[in-house]
N, C-alpha and C positions, 0 to 999 in steps of 0.2 A: 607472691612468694611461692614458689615451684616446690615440689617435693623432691626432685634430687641431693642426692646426700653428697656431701660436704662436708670436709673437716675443719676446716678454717673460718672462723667467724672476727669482722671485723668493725666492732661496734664504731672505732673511733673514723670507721668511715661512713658518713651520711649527707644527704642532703636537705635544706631546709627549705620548707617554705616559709615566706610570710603571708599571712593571711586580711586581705582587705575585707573579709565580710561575704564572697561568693559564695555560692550557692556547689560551686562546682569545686572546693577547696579539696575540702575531704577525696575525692576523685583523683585528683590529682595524686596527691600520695599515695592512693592506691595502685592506680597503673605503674607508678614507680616501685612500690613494690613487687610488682610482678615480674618487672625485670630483676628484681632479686637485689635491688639495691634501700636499705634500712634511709627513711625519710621521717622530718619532723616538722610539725607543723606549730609557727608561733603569731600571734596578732603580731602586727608590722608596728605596735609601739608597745611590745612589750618583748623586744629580745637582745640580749647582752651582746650582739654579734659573734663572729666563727671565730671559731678557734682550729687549733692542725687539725682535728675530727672531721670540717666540714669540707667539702669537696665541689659542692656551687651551693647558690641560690635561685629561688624560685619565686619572681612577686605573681602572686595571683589576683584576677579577677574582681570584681567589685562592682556590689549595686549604685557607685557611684559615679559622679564624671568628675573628671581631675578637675574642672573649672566649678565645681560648687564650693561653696565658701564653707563648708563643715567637712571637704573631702579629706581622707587620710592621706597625708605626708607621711613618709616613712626618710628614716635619716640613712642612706646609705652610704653615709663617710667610709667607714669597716668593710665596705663590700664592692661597690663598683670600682672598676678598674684596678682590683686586687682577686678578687677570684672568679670561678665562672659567674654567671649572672644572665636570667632570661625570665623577661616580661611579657606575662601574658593577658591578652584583652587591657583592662587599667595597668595593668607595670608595666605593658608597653606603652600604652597614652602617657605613663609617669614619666617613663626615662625620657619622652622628648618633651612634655610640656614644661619640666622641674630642669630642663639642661638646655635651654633656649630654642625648641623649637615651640611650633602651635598645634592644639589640638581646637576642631572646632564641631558644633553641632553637625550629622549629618544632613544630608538634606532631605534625606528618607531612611527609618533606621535600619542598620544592617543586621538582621537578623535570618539565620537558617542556615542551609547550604549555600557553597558558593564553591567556585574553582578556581585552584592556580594556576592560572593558565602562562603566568610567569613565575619559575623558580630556576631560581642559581645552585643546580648542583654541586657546585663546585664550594661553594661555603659547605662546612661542615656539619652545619646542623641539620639542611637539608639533602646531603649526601643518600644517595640511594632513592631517591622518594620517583614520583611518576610524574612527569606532566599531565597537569589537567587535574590531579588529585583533589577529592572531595573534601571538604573543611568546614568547622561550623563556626559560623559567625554569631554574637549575640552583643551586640553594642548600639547606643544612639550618638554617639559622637565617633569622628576619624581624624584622625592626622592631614591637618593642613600645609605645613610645613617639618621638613628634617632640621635637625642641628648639622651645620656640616660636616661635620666630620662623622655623618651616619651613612650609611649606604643600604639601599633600596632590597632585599635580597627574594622579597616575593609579591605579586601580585595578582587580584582579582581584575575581574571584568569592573566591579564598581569601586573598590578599595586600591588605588595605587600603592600604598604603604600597607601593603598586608602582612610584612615580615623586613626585619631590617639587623644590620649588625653594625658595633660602631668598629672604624677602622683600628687596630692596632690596640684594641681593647677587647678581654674576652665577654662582652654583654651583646646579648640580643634580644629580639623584642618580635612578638609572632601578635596579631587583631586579633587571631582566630582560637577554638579553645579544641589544642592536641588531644585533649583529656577525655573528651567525648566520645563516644563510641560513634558519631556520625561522620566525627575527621578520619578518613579509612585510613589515611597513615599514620597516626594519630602517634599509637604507640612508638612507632621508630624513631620520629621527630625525638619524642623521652627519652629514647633510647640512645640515639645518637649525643644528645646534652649529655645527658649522666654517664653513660660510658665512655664514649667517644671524645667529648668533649672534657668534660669533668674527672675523667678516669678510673674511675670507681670500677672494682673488680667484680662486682653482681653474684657475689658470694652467703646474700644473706637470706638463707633457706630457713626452712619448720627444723629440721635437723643443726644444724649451728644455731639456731636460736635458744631452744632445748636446751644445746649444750651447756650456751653461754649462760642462761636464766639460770640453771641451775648451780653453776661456780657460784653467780653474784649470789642467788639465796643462801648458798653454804657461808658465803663470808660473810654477810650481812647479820644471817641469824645465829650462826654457831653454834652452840647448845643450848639455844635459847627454846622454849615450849611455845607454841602456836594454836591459836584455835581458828575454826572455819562453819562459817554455816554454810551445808550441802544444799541444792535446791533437786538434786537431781537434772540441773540445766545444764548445756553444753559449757559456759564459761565459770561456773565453781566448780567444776567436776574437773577441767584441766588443771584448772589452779591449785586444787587439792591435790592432782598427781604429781603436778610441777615440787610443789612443799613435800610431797612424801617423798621423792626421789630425793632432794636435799637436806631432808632433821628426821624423816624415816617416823618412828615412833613417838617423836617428841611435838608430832603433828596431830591433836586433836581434832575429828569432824561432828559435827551434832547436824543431824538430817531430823527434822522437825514434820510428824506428821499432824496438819492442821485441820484433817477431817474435810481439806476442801482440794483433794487430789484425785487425779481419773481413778479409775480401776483398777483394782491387785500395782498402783503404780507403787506405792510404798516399801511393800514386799520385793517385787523385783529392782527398781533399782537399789535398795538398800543390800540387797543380794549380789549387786553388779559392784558395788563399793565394796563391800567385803572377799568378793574373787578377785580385786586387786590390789589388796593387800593393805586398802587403808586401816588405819587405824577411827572406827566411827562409832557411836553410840546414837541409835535410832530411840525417837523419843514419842511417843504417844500422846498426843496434847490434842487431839480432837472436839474432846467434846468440851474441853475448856475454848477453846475458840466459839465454837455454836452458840454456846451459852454469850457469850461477850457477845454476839451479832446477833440475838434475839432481841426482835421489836424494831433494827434498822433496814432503812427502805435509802436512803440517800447514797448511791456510790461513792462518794467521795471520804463520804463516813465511815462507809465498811473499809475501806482500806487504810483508813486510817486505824480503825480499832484491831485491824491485822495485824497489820507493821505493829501496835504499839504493845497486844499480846503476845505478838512473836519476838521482841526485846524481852518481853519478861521471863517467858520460856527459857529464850539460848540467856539469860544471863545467870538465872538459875542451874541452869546444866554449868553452864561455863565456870561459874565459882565454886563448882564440885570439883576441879582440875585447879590442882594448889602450881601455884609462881608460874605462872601464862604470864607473856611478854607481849607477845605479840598478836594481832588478831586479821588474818587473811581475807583478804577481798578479792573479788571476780572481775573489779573494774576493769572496763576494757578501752582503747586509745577514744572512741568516739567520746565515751563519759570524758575525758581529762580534757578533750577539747571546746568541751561542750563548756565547760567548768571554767576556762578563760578566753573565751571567743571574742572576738573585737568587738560585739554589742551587748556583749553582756551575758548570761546563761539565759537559752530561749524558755519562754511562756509557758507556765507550770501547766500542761494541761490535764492532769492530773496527776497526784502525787505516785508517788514510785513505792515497792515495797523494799526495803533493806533494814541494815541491819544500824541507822542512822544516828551518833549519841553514845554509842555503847563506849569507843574506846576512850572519850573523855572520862564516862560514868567509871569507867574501869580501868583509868589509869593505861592504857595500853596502845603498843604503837603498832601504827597497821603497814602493813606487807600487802601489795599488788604485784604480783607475777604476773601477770595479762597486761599490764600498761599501757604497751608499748604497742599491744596487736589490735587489731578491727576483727570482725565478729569471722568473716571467714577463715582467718589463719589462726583464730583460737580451734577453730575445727583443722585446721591442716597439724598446727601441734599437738594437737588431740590422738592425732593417727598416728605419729612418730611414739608418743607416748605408749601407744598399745590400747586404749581404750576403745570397749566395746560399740558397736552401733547404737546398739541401745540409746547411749547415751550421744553418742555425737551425729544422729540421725534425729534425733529426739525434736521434734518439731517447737518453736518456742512456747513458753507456757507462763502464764502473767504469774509473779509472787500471789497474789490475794485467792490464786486459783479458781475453781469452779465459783466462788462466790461472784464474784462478776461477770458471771454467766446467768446468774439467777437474778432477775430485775424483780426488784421486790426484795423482802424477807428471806433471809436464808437459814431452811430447816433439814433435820434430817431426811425427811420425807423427800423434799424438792431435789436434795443432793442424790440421792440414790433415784430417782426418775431420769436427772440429767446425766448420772454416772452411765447407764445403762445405755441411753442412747446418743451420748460421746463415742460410748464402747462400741457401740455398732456402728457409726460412722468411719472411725479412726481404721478398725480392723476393714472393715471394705475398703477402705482405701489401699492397706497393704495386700491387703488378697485379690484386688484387681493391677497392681503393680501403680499404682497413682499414688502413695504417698509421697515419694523420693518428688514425684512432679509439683508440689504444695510444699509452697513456704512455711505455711500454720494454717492448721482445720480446726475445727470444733463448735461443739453445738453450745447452743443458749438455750433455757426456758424461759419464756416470757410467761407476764403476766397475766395473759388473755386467753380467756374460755372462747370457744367456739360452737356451733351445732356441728353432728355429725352422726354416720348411721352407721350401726357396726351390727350386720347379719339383720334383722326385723325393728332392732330398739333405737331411738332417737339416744344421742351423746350428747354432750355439754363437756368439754375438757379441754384438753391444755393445749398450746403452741410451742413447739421444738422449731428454731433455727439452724441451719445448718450454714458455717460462713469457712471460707477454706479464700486464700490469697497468696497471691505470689508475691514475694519482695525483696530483696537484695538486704538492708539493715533495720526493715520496720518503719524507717522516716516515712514513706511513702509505700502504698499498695496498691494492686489492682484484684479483681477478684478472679479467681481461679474459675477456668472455662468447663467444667468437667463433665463427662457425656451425662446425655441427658439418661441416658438408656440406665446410665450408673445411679445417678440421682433416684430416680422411680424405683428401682431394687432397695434402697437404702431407707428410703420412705416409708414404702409399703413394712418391710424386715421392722422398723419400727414402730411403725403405728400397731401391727399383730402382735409383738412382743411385748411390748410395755406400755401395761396397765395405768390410762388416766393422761394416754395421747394421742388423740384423733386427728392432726394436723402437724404436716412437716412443708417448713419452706425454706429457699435458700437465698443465703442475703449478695446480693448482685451491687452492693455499692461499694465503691472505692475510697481511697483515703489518700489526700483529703477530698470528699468533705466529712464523710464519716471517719473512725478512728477504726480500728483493729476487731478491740472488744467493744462488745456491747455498753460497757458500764465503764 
């Protein structure tokens, strides 16, 4: 989604995907939105078919082979050979194994780069593209045989059917996955379907989205009262702005200080919500959280007894605010996908902090402004919105807070050792110009004493981790390379500051097989 502004917003244009289960799904709808064109993504046995709204189809990907005896069939009665239609990697093996051609084991699987060393520019999908163009392949079975009535329209040195269109029907079918950033023309191939081929006017910017979000809240909530709990994170802080632009005053926020937040972070952003004009009530619950996490050592536990203190808290505040209807969430498109994905919602691996229960407990129906966006153009509507950096620079930050930073017991004591040299990692980072380059930074205290000598006296104290990652949505990370020369200042700046830490290191694993946080 671009940020040029745009008046015209046209929801009832989109494109869908179906979803076999890839790995690369999500992807796909993203590139598509980049070309500015609004895409949705459904399990291939769970979608009602198009209606005038939709403008093509998209079968994706799949850890399957169309020849396993559990593989997903999808019914394309509604859709092929009535609108556009392009199969990629498995929706390519579908539309010919499922319409009388063969698909058969490769004899070596095709996986990587590869090049077109044959493309028909003269079909439209690949109109413009380059001979030779780089492509990634990731399949163990190929197309043995066409249906006749399909036509050949690209090939590899080892894949002959590496793209094809059927005659006088708008369906095609590409081995290779557009989606990737290693196919270099990746995006045009998208671009040429959905515009070109599909027509879609690529009108759906941060700015028309805004717009339109904000009509459907007006008409949806009316004079209805709303409540939200703030995190200070980037996706309830838009979400908050999105409801206050549409019921204004009749939008409640409760911003929950849990006593397990960085430094002075309460105060300022509590401060940043009130210079734009929400309506929020900051609540001091600190030392009732500590108290509930005294004597727990198990992570799985402390988040649990977070999330279930911080229910008690926001429903308390919340039932101070008489005839509330409604209750605002931050959810954003990956959650809804996640939530009906062709195997099911993935493997708790640990529970999540929200606000889970409440609208049942309270009778109350919930409003998602974010639904529809992926975690970066909740930041591009963020911008159109007017919000501070603060807050939409604001690097991720787990619900349960510093507590799962602290392996062990968490006490006032530990919080305020780990506050202080967070603080001094996070500010180095912005005063040497390296936050913006880190996905998420932040230290841990462990568990573990150490020896150590400070001026003539032997130490015995603590261990500070410092973990900092780049990542695009969190599924996956790698760790942040950052100079060493940075590291050693950050170190040292800590160990002489703050009393009861003789030992700083940086965690250099990735995820998976490690997770984010520590805990």
């Amino acid at each position: 989604m671009s940020t040029s502004r745009k008046s015209s917003y046209r929801l009832q244009e989109k494109i869908i995907i179906l979803d076999f289960g890839s790995q690369y799904t999500q992807l796909i709808a993203r590139r598509i939105r980049e070309i500015n064109v609004y895409c949705e993504i459904f399990p291939f046995n769970n979608y009602p078919g198009p209606d005038n709204s939709v403008r093509g189809v998209i079968l994706s990907g799949s850890p399957f082979s169309v020849r396993d005896k559990n593989a997903p069939l999808p019914d394309l009665s509604k859709i092929k050979g009535k609108i556009p239609l392009l199969g990629i990697c498995y929706g390519a093996q579908y539309l010919v194994h499922g319409y009388g051609g063969e698909v058969l084991p490769s004899i070596a699987r095709e996986y990587g780069r590869a090049n077109l060393v044959s493309i028909d520019t003269a079909d439209p999908l690949f109109r413009g593209l380059t001979p030779g163009t780089s492509v990634w392949m990731s399949h163990g079975d190929t197309i043995a045989e066409m249906p006749s009535e399909y036509r050949i329209t690209g090939s590899t040195n080892d894949v002959k059917a590496g793209a094809f269109h059927i005659v006088n029907e708008p369906t095609w079918g590409i081995q290779f996955h557009p989606e990737v950033y290693h196919t270099d023309e990746g995006i045009r191939i998208l671009q040429n379907f959905v515009i070109g081929i599909c027509g879609a006017s690529g009108t759906w910017t941060p700015d028309s989205f805004v717009e339109s979000a904000v009509k459907s809240l007006k008409n949806q909530l009316g004079n209805d009262k709303v409540i939200l709990g703030l995190s200070g994170g980037v996706d309830s802080s838009v979400a908050a702005s999105l409801l206050n632009r549409a019921v204004g005053k009749n939008l409640n926020c409760i911003f929950v200080d849990n006593g397990l937040l960085r430094k002075n972070e309460y105060a300022e952003v509590l401060d940043s919500y009130l210079g734009l004009g929400l309506n929020v009530k900051g609540v001091d619950a600190g030392q009732r959280f500590i108290d509930g996490l005294k004597g727990i050592t198990d992570p799985e536990s402390k988040r649990k007894t977070i999330g279930r203190i911080f229910i008690d808290v926001f429903e308390e505040e919340a039932r101070k605010i008489r005839e509330v209807k409604w209750l605002g969430q931050g959810t954003i498109y990956p959650d809804v996908i996640e939530s009906v994905s062709v195997n099911g919602p993935s493997a708790t691996i640990k529970s999540h902090h929200n606000v889970g229960g409440l609208p049942e407990k309270m009778h109350l129906r919930v409003v998602e402004p974010l639904r529809l966006l992926f975690k970066d153009e909740v930041r591009k509507a963020g911008y159109v919105l007017g919000l501070p950096d603060l807050i939409l620079k604001r690097h991720p930050f787990p619900g349960p807070g510093l507590a799962i930073r602290i392996l062990g017991e968490v006490t006032w004591k530990k919080l305020e050792v780990l506050r202080e040299a967070d603080y001094i990692f996070i500010e180095s980072l912005r005063k040497n110009n390296l936050y913006d380059t880190v996905w998420q930074a932040g230290a841990a205290l462990l568990p573990v004493q150490s020896v150590g000598v400070m001026g003539d006296e032997r130490t015995y104290e603590n261990t500070v981790v410092l973990r900092a990652v780049n990542s695009t949505d969190g599924m996956t990370a790698d760790w942040s390379r950052l100079p060493y020369e940075f590291l050693g200042t950050v170190s040292n700046e800590i160990i002489n500051r703050i009393k009861g830490i003789n030992r700083v290191v940086y965690d250099i694993s990735s995820k998976p097989p490690a997770t984010i946080e520590w805990e």
